[in-house]
Steps between C-alpha positions, in 0.01 A plus 500: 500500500439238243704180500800551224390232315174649468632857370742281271218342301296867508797694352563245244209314405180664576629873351602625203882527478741672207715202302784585764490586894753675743612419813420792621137446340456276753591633839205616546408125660738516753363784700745532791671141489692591182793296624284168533334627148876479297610196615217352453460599128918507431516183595223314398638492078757254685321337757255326235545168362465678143782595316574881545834576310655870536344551832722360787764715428339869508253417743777357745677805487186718567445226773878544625411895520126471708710271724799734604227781521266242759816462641605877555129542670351694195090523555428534136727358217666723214566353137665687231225636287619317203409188696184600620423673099601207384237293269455092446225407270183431639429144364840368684372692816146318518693197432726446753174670756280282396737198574622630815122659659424068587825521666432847703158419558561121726794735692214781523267225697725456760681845563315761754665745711769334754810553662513833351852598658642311246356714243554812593730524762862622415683187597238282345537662149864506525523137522255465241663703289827326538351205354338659232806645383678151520204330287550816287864459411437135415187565241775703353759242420491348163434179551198248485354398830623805704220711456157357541516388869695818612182679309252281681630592893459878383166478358421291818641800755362747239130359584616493845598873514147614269261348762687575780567119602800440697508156457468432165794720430692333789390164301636681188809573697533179596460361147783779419740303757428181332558570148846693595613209733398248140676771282840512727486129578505493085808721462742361774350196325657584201786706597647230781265216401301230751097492523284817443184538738334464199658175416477347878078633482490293137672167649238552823212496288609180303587339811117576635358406130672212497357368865140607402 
């Protein structure tokens, strides 16, 4: 099977598309790793340095609903069909590919076929599903900054899952873990006040800056 970011570029650059696309248009790429497919492609509008309003939202929650069903040891996911009928206009869609296929294609170079438990064992897509759905819930909260790293560890464990790499999604995991220690560290932060993680990594860094 051809590398995603190869099929990517195919479906949207090198045939000849209608002004708008479904999701379910595009399945057809995933062959049997559907699961690594969507959250690879749900999350990737939020992952990107590129402003991508409307997105985090609806796509978390379809994110939030893969998850539970990785998590209840489904093979094959189920969306309502007014998600998978659904239509986006083509020119966004080869937008936001064509910025994120550079991306894809450096995590492509690197991923081959490893520590497959992780993958596809029960256990092993339980706990990445967990995650998943905890990234999921923040991309859905209305607020700058909580979306775009959350987005990043699933497309990471979403490339993961597609090429049947255990560890790149247990890297993905592990960049999950990271980003909900920062977001919690922020909110007792707030709520009880002190020093963030965040805060404590920023006065590290000018500490090392300033010794350079």
């Amino acid at each position: 099977m051809a590398k995603l970011s190869v099929e990517l570029h195919r479906y949207f650059f090198e045939e000849e598309r209608q002004p708008t696309v479904k999701l379910g248009d595009i399945l057809a790429l995933a062959g049997e790793r559907v699961f690594g497919f969507l959250f690879v492609i749900l999350s990737l509008p939020s992952a990107l340095p590129i402003p991508a309003p409307g997105y985090s939202i609806p796509f978390g929650i379809v994110l939030f609903l893969l998850a539970l069903q990785l998590i209840s040891g489904a093979k094959r996911p189920w969306l309502p069909q007014r998600i998978v009928n659904g239509s986006f206009k083509l020119e966004r869609a080869q937008k936001l590919v064509k910025a994120g296929i550079p991306w894809l294609r450096r995590l492509e170079g690197i991923t081959k076929p490893r520590l497959t438990a992780i993958c596809t064992s029960l256990p092993g897509r339980a706990v990445i599903g967990c995650a998943i759905a905890l990234m999921a819930t923040s991309m859905m909260i209305p607020i700058p900054g909580t979306n775009t790293f959350p987005a990043i560890g699933i497309w990471i464990i979403g490339v993961g899952l597609f090429e049947d790499d255990g560890a790149i999604s247990l890297g993905g995991l592990i960049f999950c873990v990271l980003v909900a220690a920062a977001m919690i560290s922020v909110i007792l932060a707030v709520i009880w006040g002190g020093t963030s993680i965040i805060d404590m990594a920023k006065d590290w860094l000018k500490t090392v800056l300033e010794g350079l």
